[in-house]
Every structure is written in C-alpha cells, then in structure tokens.
N, CA, C and O atoms as a MOPAC input file, in Angstrom:
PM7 MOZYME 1SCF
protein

 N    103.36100 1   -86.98700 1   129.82200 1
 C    102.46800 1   -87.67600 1   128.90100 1
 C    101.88800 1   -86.66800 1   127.92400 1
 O    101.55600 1   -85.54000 1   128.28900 1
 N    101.77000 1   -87.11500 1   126.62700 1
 C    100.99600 1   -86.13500 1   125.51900 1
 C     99.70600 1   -87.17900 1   125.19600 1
 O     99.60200 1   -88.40500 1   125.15400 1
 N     98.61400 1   -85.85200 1   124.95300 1
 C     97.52600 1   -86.36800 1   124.60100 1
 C     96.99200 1   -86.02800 1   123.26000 1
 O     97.56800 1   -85.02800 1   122.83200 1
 N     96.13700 1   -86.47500 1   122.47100 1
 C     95.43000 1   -85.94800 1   121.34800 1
 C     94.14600 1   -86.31000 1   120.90200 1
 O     93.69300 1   -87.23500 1   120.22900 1
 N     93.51300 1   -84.93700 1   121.68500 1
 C     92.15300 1   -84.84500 1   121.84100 1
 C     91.14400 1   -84.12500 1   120.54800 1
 O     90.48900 1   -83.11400 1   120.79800 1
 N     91.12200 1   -84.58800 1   119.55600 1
 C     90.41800 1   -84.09200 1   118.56700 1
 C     89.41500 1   -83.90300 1   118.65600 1
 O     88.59800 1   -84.74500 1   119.03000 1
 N     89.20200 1   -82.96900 1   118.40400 1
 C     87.44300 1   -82.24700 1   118.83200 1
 C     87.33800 1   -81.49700 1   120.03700 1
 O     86.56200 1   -80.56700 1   120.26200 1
 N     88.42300 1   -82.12600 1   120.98800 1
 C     88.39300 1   -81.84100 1   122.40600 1
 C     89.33000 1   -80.05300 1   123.06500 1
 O     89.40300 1   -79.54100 1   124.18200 1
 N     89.83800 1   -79.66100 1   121.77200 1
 C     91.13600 1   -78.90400 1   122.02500 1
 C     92.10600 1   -78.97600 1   121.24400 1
 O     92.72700 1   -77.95400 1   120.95300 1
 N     92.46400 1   -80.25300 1   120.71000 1
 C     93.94300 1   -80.57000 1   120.15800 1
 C     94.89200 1   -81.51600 1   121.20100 1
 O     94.53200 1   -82.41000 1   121.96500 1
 N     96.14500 1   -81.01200 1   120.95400 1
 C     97.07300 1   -81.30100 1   121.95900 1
 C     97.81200 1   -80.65100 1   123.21700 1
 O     98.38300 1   -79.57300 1   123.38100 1
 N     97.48900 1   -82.10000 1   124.29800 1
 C     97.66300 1   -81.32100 1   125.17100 1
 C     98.96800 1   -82.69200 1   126.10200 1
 O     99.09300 1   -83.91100 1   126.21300 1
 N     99.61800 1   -81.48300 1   126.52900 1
 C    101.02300 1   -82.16700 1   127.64200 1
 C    100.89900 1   -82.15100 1   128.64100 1
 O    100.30400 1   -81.13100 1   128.98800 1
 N    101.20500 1   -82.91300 1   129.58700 1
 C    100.63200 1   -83.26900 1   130.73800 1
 C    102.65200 1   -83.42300 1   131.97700 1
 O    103.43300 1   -84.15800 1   131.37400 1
 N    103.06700 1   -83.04000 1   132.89500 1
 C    104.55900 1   -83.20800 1   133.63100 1
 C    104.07500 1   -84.02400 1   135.15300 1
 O    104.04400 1   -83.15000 1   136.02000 1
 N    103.90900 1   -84.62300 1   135.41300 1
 C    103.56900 1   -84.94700 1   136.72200 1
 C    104.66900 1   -85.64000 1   137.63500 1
 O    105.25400 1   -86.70900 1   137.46100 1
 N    104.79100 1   -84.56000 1   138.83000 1
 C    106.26200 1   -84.32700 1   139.80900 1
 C    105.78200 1   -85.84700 1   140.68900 1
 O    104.61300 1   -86.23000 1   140.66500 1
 N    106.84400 1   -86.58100 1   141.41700 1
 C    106.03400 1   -87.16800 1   142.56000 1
 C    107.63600 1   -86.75900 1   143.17900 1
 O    108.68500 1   -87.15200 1   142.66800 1
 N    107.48700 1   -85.56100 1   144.83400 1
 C    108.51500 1   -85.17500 1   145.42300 1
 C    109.03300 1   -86.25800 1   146.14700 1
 O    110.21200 1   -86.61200 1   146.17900 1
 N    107.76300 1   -86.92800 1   146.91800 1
 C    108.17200 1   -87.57300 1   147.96400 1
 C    106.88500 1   -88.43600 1   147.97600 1
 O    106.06800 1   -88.21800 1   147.08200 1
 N    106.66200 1   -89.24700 1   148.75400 1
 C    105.67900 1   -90.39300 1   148.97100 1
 C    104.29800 1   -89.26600 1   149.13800 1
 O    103.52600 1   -89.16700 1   148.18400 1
 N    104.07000 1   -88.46500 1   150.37600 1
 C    103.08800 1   -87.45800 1   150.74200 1
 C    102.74400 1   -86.68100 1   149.59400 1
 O    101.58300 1   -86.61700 1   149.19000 1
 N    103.95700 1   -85.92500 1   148.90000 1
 C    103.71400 1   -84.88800 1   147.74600 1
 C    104.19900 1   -85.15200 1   146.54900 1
 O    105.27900 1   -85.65200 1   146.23400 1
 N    102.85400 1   -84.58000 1   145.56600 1
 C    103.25900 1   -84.58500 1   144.26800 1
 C    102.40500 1   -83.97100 1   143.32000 1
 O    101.21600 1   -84.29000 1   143.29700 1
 N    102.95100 1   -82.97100 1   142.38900 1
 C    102.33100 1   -82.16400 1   141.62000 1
 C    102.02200 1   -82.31400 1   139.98900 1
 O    102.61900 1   -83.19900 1   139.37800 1
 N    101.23800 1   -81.58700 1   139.40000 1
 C    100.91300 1   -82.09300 1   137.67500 1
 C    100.82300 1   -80.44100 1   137.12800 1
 O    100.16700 1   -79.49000 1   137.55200 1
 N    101.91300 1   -80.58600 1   135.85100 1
 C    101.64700 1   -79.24100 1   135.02100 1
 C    100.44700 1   -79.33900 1   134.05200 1
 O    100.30300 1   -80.50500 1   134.41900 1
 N     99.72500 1   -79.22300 1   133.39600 1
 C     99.09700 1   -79.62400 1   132.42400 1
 C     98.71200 1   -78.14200 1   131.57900 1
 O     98.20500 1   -77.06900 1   131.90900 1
 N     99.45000 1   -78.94100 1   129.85500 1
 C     99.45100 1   -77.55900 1   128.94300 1
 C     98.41300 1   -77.91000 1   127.30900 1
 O     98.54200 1   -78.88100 1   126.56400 1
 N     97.55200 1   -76.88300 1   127.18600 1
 C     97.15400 1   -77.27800 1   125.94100 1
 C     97.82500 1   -76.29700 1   124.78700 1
 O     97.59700 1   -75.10400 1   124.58600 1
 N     98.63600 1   -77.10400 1   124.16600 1
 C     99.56700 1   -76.48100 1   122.42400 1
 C     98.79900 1   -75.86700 1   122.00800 1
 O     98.99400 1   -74.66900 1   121.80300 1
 N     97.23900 1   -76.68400 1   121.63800 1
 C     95.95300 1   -76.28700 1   120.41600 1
 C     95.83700 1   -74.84600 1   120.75900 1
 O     96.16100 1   -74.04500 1   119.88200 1
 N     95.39200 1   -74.36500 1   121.99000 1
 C     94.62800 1   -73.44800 1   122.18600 1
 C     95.30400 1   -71.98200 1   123.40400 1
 O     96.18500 1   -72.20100 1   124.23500 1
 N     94.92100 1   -71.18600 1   123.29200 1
 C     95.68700 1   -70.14800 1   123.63200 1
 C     95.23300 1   -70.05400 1   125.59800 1
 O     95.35200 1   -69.08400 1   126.34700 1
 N     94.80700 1   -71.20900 1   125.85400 1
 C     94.30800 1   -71.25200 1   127.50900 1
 C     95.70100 1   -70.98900 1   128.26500 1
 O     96.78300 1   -70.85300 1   127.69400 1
 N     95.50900 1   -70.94800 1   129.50200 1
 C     96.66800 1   -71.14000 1   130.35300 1
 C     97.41200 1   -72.20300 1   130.58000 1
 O     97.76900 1   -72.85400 1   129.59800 1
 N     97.80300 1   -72.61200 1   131.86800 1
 C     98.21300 1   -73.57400 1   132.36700 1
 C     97.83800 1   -74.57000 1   133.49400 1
 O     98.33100 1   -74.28700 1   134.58500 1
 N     96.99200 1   -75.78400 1   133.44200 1
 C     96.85100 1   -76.23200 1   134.95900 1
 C     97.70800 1   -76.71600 1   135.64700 1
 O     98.69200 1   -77.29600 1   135.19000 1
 N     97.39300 1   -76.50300 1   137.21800 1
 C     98.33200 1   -76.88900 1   137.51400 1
 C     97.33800 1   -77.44400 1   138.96600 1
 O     96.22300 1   -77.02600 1   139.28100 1
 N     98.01600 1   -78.30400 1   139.53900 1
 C     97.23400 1   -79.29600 1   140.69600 1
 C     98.98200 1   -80.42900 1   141.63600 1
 O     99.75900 1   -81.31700 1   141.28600 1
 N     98.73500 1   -79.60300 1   142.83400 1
 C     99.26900 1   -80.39100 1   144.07500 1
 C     98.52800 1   -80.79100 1   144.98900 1
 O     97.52800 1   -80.27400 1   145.48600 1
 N     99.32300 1   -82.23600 1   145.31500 1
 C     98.61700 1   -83.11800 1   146.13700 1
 C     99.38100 1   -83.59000 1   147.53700 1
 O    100.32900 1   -84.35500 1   147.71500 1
 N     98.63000 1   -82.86800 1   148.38600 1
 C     99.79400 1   -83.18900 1   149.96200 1
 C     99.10100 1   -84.29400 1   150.94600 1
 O     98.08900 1   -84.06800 1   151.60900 1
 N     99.69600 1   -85.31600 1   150.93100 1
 C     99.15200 1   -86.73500 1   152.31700 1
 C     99.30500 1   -85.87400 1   153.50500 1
 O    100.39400 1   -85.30800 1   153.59300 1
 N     98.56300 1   -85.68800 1   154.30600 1
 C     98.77400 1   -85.21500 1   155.49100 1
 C     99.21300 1   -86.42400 1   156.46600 1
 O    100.03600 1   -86.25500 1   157.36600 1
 N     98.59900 1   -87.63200 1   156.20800 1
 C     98.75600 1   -88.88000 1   156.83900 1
 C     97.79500 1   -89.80200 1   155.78300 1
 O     96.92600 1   -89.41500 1   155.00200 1
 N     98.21500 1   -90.97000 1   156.02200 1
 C     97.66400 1   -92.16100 1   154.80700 1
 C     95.76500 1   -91.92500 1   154.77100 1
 O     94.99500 1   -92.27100 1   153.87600 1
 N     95.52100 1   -91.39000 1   155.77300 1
 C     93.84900 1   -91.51800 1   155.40000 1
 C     93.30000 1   -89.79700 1   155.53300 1
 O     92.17100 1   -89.49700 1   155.92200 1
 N     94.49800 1   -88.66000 1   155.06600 1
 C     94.11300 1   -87.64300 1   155.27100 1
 C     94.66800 1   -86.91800 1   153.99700 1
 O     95.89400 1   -87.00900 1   154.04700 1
 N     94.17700 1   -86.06700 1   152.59700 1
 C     95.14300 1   -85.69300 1   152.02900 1
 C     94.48000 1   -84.33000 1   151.58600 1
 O     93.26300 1   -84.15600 1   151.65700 1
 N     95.36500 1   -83.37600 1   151.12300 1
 C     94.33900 1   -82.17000 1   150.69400 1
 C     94.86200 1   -81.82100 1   149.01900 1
 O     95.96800 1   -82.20500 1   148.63900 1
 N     94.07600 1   -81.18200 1   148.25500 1
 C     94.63500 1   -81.07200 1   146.96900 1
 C     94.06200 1   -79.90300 1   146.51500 1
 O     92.84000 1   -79.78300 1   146.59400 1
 N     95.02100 1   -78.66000 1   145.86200 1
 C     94.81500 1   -77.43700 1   145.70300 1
 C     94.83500 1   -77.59600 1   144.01600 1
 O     95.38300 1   -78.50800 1   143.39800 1
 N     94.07100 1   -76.43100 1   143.43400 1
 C     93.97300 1   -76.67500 1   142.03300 1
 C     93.74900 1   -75.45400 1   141.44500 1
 O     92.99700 1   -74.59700 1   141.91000 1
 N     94.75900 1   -75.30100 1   139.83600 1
 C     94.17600 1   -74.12200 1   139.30200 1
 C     93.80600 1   -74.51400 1   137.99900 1
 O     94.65900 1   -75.18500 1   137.41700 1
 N     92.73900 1   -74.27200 1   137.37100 1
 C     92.31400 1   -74.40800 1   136.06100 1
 C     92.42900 1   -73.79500 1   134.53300 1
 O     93.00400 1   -72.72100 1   134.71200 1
 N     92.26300 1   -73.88600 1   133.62100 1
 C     93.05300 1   -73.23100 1   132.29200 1
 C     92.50200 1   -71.87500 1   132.00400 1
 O     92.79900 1   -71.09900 1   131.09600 1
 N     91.34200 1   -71.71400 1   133.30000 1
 C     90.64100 1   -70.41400 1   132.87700 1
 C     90.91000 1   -69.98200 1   134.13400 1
 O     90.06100 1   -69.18600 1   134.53500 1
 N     92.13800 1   -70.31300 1   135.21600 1
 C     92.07200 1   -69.33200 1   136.61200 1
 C     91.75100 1   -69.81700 1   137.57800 1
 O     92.48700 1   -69.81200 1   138.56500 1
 N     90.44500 1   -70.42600 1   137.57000 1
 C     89.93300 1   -70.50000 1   138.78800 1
 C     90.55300 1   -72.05300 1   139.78200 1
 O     90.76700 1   -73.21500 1   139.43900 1
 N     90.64700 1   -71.47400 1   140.81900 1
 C     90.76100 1   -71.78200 1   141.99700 1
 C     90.59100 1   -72.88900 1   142.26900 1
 O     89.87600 1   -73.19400 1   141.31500 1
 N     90.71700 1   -74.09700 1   143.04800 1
 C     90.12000 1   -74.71400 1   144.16100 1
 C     90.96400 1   -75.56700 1   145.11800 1
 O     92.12300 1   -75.92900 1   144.91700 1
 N     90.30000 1   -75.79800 1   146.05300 1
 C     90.61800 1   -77.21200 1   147.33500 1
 C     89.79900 1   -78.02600 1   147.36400 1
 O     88.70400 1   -77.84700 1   146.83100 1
 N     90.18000 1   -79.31200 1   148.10000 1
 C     89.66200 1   -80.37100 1   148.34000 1
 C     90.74000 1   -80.88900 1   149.42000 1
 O     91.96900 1   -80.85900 1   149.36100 1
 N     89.82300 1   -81.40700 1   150.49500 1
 C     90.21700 1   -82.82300 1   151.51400 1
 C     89.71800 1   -83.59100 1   151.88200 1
 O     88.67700 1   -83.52600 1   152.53500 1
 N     90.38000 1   -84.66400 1   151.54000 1
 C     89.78600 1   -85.55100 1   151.38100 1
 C     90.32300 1   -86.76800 1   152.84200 1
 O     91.46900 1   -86.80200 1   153.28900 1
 N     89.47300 1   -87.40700 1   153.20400 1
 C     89.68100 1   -88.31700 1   154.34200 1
 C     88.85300 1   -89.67000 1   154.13100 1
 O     87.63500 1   -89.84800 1   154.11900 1
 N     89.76500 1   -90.43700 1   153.99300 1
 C     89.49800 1   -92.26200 1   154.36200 1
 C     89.08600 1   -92.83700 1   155.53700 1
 O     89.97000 1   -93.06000 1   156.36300 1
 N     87.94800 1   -93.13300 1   155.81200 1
 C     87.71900 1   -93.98800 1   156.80500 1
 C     87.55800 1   -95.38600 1   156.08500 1
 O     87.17600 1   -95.66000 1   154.94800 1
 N     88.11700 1   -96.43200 1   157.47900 1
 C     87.99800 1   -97.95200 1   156.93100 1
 C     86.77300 1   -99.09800 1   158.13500 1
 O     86.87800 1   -99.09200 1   159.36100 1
 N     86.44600 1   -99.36600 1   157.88900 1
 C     85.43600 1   -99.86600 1   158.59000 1
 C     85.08800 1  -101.49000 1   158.78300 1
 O     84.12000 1  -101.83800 1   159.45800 1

C-alpha cells in the first residue's frame, strides 16, 4: 500500500507479508524523508496468545504480548 501524507512526511510505502495464519510481517518505507525503515512481526502463539516485535524509523526497539481472555 502507498500513502500520501502531506504535512505528515510525504510518501510513504507500506509491504505487508502474511507467512502463515500465526505469522506475518510489515516493511514500512518513507520516500519523503531520509528515516530508516520500519519494520514489525507478528507471531500467534495460540488464538488468544500473540507477541509482536517492532523497530521504528529512528531504531528503537520494542515488544508486546498480548493475551485474550473471553468471559
């Protein structure tokens, strides 16, 4: 997907993988501006368990897990 964010950056491209039902990953690039690249995978551990690792256009890092309870 391409976006066009005026004011926001410019333009930016977006690739998003889906491997398998559990996994699936997203490139995300901005043209406008001389940043990096994000990039973010997403692994189901099981339907109410999933974790998601992330890097941002300036580097930094992160995780998240996330868990569904139904009640």
């Amino acid at each position: 997907s391409f976006t066009d964010q005026t004011g926001r950056g410019g333009f930016k491209g977006a690739l998003e993988i889906e491997v398998s039902k559990r996994l699936r990953g997203m490139i995300e690039k901005n043209f406008s501006l001389t940043e990096d690249v994000a990039l973010e995978v997403e692994y189901a551990i099981t339907d109410a368990v999933s974790i998601r690792a992330t890097r941002d256009e300036r580097g930094d890092l992160g995780a998240e897990l996330e868990m569904r309870f139904k009640f």
